[in-house]
C-alpha positions in Angstrom: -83.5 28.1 -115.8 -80.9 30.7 -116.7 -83.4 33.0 -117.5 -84.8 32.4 -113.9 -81.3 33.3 -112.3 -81.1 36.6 -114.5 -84.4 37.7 -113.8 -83.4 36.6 -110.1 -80.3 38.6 -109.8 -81.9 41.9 -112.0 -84.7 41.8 -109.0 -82.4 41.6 -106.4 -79.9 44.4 -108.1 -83.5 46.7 -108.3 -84.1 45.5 -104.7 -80.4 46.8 -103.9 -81.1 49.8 -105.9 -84.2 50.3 -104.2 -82.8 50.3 -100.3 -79.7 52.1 -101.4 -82.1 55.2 -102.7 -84.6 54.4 -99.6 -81.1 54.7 -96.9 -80.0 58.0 -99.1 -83.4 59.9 -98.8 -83.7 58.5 -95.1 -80.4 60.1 -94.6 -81.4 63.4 -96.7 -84.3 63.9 -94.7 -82.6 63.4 -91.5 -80.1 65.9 -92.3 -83.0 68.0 -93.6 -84.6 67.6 -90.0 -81.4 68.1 -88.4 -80.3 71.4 -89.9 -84.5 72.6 -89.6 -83.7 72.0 -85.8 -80.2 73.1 -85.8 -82.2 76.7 -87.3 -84.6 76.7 -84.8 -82.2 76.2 -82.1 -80.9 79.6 -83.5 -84.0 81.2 -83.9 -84.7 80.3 -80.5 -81.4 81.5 -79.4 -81.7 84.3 -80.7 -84.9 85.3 -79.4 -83.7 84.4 -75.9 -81.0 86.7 -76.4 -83.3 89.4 -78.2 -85.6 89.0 -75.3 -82.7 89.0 -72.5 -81.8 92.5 -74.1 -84.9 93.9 -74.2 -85.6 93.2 -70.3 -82.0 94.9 -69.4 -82.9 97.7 -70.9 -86.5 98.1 -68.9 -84.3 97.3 -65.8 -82.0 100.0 -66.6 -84.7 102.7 -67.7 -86.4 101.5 -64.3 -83.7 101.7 -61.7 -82.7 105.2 -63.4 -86.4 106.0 -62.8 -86.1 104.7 -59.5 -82.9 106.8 -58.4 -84.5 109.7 -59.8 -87.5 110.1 -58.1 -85.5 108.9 -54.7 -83.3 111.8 -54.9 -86.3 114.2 -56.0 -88.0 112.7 -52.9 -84.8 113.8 -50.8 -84.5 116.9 -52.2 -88.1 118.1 -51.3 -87.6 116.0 -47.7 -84.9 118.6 -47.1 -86.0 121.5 -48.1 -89.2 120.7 -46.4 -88.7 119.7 -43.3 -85.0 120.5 -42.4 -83.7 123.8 -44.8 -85.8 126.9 -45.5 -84.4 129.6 -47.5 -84.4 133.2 -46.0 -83.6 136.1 -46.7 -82.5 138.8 -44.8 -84.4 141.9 -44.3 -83.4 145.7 -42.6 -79.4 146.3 -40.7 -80.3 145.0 -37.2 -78.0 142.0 -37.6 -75.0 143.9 -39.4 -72.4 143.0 -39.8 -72.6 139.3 -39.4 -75.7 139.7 -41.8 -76.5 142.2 -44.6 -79.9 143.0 -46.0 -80.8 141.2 -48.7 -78.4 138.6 -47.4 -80.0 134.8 -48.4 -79.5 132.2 -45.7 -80.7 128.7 -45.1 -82.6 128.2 -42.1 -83.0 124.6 -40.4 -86.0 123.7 -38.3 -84.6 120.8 -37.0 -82.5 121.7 -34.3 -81.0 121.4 -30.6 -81.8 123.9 -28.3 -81.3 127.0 -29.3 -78.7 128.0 -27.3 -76.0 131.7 -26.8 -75.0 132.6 -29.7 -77.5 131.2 -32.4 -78.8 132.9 -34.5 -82.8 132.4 -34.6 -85.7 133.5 -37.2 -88.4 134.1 -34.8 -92.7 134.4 -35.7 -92.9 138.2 -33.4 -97.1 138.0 -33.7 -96.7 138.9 -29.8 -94.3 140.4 -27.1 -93.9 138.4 -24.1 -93.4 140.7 -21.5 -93.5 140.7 -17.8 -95.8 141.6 -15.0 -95.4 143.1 -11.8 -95.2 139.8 -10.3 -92.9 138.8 -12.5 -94.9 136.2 -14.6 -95.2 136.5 -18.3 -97.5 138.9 -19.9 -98.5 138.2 -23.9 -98.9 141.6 -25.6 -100.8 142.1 -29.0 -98.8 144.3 -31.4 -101.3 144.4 -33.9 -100.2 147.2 -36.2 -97.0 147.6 -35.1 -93.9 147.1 -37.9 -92.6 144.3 -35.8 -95.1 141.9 -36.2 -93.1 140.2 -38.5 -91.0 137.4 -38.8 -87.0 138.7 -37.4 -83.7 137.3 -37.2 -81.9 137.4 -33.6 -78.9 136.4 -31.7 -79.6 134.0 -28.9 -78.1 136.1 -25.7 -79.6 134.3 -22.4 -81.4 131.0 -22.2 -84.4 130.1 -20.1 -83.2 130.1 -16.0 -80.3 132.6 -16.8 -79.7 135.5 -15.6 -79.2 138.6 -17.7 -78.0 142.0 -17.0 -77.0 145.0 -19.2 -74.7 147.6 -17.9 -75.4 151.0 -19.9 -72.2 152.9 -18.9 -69.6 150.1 -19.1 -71.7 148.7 -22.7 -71.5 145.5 -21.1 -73.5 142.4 -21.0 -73.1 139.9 -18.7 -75.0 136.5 -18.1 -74.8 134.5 -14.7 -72.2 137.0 -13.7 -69.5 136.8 -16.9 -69.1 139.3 -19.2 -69.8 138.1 -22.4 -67.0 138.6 -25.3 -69.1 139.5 -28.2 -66.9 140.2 -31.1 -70.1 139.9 -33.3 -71.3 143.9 -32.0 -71.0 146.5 -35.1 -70.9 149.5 -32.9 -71.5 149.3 -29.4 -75.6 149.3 -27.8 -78.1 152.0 -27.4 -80.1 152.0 -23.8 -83.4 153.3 -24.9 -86.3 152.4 -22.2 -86.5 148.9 -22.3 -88.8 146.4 -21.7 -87.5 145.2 -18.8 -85.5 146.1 -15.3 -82.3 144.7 -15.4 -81.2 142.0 -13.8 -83.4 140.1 -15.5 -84.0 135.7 -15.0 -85.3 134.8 -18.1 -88.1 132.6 -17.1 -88.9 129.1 -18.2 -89.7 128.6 -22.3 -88.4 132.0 -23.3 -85.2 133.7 -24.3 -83.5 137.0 -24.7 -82.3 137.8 -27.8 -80.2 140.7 -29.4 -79.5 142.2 -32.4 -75.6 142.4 -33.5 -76.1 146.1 -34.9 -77.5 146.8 -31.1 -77.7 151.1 -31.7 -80.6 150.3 -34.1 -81.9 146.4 -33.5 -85.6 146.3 -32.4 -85.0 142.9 -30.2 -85.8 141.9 -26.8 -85.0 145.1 -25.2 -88.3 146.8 -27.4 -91.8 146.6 -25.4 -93.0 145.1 -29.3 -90.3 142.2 -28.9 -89.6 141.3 -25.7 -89.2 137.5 -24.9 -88.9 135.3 -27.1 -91.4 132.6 -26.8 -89.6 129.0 -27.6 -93.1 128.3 -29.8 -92.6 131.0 -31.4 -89.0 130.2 -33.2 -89.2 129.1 -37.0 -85.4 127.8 -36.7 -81.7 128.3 -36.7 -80.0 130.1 -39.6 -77.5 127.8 -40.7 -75.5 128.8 -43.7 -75.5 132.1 -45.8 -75.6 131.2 -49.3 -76.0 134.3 -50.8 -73.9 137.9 -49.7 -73.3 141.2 -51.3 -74.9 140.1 -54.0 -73.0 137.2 -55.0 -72.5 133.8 -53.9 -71.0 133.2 -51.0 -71.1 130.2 -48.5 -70.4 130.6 -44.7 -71.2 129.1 -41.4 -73.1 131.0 -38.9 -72.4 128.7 -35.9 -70.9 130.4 -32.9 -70.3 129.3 -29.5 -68.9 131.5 -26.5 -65.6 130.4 -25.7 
């Protein structure tokens, strides 16, 4: 019998033994699962972060990619369809403009109207007949088929008359104060009998160096076709060899 109880209480001491060791490696492998998943977690974390990284970078490279070609796309729209460089060729425009001058030329434009200063296509001369209705004249051959740069004097429906001994012009009956004139005008045989309405479509356009400037007075100029202007000079960007930024805007006062 006391054997019996020994044997008893040695089984249930090993049975003790037993769940103590079973609860301790239950509890080790949880913690061993718990810290496994506690490292993934990281691992994951760590990716997401990796990965969250990576994809500001591409958004950055992108969008500097993006801004880039946007402003190369403005650039060319510009100089394209709204500023031309020219330059400046021969003294008929001195001194507001030098040869060799560099100037930007807009095509987009309103009007032009007195005192602009115009790049003109001259492949004709628009004269007039005896019946006073316009006349297209070829000039093939002749120096002035060319592209040249004017002064906008008269508009279309105004009237234009040059006065040789008083070396005045006057349009619609005013004298017109022209502080842009280097030295005065010649009166070689013009184109035209003055007074002159500039019909419809077509300008008058003058030269500022007027003893020398081939313009709408010469039979190989004449009128200036409204079709046949490239644009309005704008800004001079380059003078006397050297850079130099001015306006060429000018409006009669």
């Amino acid at each position: 019998m006391a054997e019996e109880i020994k044997n008893n209480i040695e089984d249930e001491k090993l049975e003790e033994v037993a769940e103590n060791a079973t609860e301790a490696a239950e509890e080790e492998a949880e913690e061993t699962v718990s810290k496994i998943s506690e490292s993934d977690e990281e691992d994951d974390d760590e990716g997401s972060k990796a990965e969250k990284k990576e994809s500001k970078v591409v958004d950055d490279i992108l969008e500097i990619v993006e801004s880039t070609l946007l402003t190369v796309f403005v650039i060319i729209m510009i100089f394209t369809y709204l500023l031309h460089p020219v330059t400046v060729m021969g003294p008929s425009m001195e001194n507001t403009l030098l040869g060799k001058d560099r100037i930007f030329m807009s095509t987009v434009y309103s009007g032009p109207h007195y005192g602009d200063i115009i790049i003109i296509n001259n492949d004709y001369a628009y004269l007039l007949d005896e019946e006073g209705k316009v006349l297209q004249k070829d000039i093939s051959g002749s120096r002035l088929k060319e592209c040249i740069i004017k002064r906008v004097i008269a508009e279309p429906g105004q009237t234009i008359n040059i006065d040789a001994e008083k070396q005045e012009v006057t349009v619609d009956g005013k004298v017109l104060d022209e502080p842009y004139i280097k030295d005065g005008m010649n009166f070689d045989p013009c184109a035209f009998d003055f007074p002159l309405t500039v019909p419809e479509g077509y300008y008058f356009v003058m030269g500022d160096n007027r003893r020398i400037s081939a313009d709408s007075r010469n039979i190989e100029v004449g009128l200036i076709k409204k079709d046949e202007i490239y644009g309005k000079a704008l800004l001079r960007y380059y003078h006397s060899d050297k850079l130099s930024f001015n306006l060429l805007l000018f409006r009669n006062k």
